[in-house]
C-alpha positions in Angstrom: 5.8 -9.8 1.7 6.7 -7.2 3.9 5.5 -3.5 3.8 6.0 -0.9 5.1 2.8 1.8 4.8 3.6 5.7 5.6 1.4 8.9 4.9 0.8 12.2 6.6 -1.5 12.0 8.9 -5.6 11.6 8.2 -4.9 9.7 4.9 -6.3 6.5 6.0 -3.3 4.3 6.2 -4.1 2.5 9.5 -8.0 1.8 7.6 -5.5 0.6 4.7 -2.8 -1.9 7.0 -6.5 -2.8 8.8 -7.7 -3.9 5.4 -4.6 -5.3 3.6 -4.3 -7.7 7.2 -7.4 -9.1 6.6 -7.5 -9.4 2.8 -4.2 -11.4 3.0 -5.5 -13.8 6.1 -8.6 -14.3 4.0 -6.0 -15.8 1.4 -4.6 -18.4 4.2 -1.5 -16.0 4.7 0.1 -15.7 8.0 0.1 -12.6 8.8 1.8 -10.3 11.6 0.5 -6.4 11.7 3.0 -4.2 13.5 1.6 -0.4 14.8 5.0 1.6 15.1 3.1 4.4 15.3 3.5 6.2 18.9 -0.5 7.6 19.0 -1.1 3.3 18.3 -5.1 2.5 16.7 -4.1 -0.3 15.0 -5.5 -2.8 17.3 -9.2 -0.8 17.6 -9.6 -0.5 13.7 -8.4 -4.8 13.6 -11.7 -4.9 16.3 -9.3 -6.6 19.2 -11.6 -6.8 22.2 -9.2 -5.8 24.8 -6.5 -2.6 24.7 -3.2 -3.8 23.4 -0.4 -2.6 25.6 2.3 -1.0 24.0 5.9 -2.5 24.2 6.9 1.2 24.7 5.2 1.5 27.7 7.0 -1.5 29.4 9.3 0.7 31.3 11.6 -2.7 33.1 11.7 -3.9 30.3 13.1 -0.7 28.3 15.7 -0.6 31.2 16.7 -3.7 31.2 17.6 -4.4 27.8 18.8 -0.7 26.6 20.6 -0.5 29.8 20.3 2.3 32.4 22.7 5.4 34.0 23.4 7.1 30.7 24.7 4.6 29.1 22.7 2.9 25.7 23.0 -0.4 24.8 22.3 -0.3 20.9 22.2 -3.7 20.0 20.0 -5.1 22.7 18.5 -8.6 23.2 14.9 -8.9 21.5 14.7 -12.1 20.2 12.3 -13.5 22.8 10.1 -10.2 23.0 7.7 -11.0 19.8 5.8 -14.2 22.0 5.1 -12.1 25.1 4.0 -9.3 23.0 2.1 -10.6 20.3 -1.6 -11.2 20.5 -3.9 -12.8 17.8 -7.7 -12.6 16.4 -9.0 -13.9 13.4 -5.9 -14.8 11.9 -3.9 -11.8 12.4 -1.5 -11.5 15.0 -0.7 -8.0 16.1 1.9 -6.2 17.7 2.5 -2.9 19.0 5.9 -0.9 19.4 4.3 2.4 20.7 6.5 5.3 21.0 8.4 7.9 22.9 5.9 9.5 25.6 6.9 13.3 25.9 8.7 15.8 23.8 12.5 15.8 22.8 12.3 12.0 21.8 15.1 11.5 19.6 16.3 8.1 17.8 19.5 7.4 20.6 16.4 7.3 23.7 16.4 3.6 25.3 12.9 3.1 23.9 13.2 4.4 20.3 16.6 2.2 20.2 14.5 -1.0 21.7 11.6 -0.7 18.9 14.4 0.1 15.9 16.2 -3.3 17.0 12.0 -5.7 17.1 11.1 -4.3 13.9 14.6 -5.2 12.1 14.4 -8.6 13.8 10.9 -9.0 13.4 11.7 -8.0 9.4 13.9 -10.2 9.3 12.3 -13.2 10.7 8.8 -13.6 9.4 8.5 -15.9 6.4 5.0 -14.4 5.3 2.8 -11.5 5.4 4.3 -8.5 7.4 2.2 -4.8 7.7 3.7 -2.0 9.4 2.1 0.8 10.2 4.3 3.8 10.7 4.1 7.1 12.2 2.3 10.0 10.7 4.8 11.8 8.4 8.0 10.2 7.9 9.6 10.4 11.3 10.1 6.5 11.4 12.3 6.8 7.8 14.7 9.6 9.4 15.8 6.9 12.0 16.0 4.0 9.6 13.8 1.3 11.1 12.9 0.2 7.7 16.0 -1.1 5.5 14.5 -5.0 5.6 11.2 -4.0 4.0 10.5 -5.4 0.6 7.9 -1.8 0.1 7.4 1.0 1.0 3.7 1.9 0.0 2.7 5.7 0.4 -1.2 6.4 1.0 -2.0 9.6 -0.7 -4.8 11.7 -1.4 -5.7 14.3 -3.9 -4.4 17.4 -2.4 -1.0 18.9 -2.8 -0.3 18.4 1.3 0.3 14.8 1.1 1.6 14.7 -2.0 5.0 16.8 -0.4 4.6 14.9 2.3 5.1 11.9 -0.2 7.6 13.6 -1.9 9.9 13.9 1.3 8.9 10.6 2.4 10.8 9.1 -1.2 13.7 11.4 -0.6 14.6 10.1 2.7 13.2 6.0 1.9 16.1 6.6 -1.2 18.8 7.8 1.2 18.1 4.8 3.4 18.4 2.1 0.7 15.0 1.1 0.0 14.5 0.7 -3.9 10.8 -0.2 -4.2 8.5 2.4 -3.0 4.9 2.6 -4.4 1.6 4.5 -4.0 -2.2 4.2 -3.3 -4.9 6.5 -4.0 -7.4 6.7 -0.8 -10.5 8.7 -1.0 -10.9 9.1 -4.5 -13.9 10.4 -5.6 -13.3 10.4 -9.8 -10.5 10.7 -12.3 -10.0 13.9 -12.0 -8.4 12.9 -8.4 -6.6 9.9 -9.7 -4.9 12.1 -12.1 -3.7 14.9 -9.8 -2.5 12.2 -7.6 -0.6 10.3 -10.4 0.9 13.7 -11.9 2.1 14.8 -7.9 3.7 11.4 -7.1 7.5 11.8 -7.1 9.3 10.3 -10.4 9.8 7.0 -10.1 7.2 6.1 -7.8 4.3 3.9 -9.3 0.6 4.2 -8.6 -0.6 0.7 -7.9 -4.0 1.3 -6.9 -7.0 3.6 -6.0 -9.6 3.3 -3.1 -12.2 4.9 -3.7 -14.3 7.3 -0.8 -16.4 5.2 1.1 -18.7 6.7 3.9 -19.2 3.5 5.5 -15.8 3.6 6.1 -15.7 7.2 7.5 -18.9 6.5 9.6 -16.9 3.6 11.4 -14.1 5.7 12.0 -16.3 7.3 14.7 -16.0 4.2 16.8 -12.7 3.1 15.3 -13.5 -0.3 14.5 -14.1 -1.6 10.8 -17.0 -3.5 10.6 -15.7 -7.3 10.1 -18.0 -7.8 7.3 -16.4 -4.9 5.1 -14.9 -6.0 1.7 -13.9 -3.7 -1.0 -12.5 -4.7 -4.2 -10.2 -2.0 -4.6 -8.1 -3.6 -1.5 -8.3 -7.3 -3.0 -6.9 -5.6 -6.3 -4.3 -3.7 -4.1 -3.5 -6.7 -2.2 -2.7 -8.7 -5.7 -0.9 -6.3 -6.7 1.4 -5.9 -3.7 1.7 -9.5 -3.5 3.1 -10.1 -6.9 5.2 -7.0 -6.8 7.0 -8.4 -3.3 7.2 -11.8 -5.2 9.7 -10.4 -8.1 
């Protein structure tokens, strides 16, 4: 299974690759979380002890693969990167891309060419369980990273905001080749919410789930870490879900 999980920004869906990570270790799956988002929280909400350096940031490294004086290698050399990169806690082993530092990053920069070529070889790899956590918006689909996945699973809310940010997350996820793209509910506080969410989602696009609002969730958010002992059956059901989707 290998998913990725987009949304505009505030939706929740670095709680939601948090949660999914642990639902499917809990199920003996091995799992590898990826945070390809530049402003990176993955590894706080997981509850990793110790800040998670992001590949981005390796400067050398950057340089020496990508190449250097204006000129971009495109295909560069990451096969050995995962192992030196990669910690693990409780099952889940975590990685994280970062991003571009500064304004004007577009997708031919060393480091934005350097993550595009680890996730496609990462997505190609992995036998089991893999979670990535994109960028706010749908910056990460313009440049492509994502043709390997076998999802692409929208977190939406209620309001119309991230409902055409959905919408022009499906466009461009179509244009790029990816056929299965699906949605989840977060925050829902009744029908009513489900309904508006169901009736804004982009033809085509099925509603697989609903999470409902959880304060204990928005309290932890303060400190960034989900409390270890958090289970909520409206992930399990999610996780199912996705699980025998990715299977078909």
């Amino acid at each position: 299974m290998k998913v990725a999980i987009a949304g505009k920004g505030g939706v929740g869906k670095t709680t939601i690759v948090a949660l999914l990570a642990r639902e499917a270790a809990a199920n003996e799956r091995r799992v590898l979380a990826i945070d390809a988002d530049p402003d990176a929280n993955l590894a706080t909400t997981l509850g990793f002890p110790d800040p998670v350096a992001p590949l981005a940031n390796d400067e050398e490294l950057v340089a020496q693969r990508t190449g250097s004086g204006g000129f971009v290698r495109l295909n560069p050399t990451v096969d050995d990167i995962p192992d030196r990169y990669t910690v693990e806690q409780n099952g889940i082993r975590l990685i994280v891309l970062g991003g571009v530092r500064g304004g004007g990053g577009g997708c031919a920069c060393p480091a934005n060419v350097l993550l595009r070529s680890l996730l496609a070889h990462l997505l190609l790899r992995e036998r089991d369980v893999v979670l990535v956590d994109m960028e706010a918006g749908i910056e990460h689909l313009g440049r492509g990273t994502v043709e390997e996945v076998d999802a692409l699973l929208l977190v939406v809310e209620s309001d119309r905001k991230t409902l055409q940010t959905a919408g022009r997350s499906v466009s461009l996820a179509r244009e790029i080749g990816i056929e299965r793209i699906l949605a989840v509910a977060n925050k829902i506080r009744d029908d009513e919410d489900v309904a508006r969410v169901r009736g804004g989602l982009p033809e085509g696009v099925d509603l697989i789930g609903s999470l409902p609002y959880d304060d204990e969730l928005r309290i932890a958010a303060r400190s960034g870490r989900i409390p270890a002992e958090k289970k909520l059956p409206s992930v399990s059901a999610l996780y199912r879900e996705l699980d025998a989707l990715c299977r078909q």
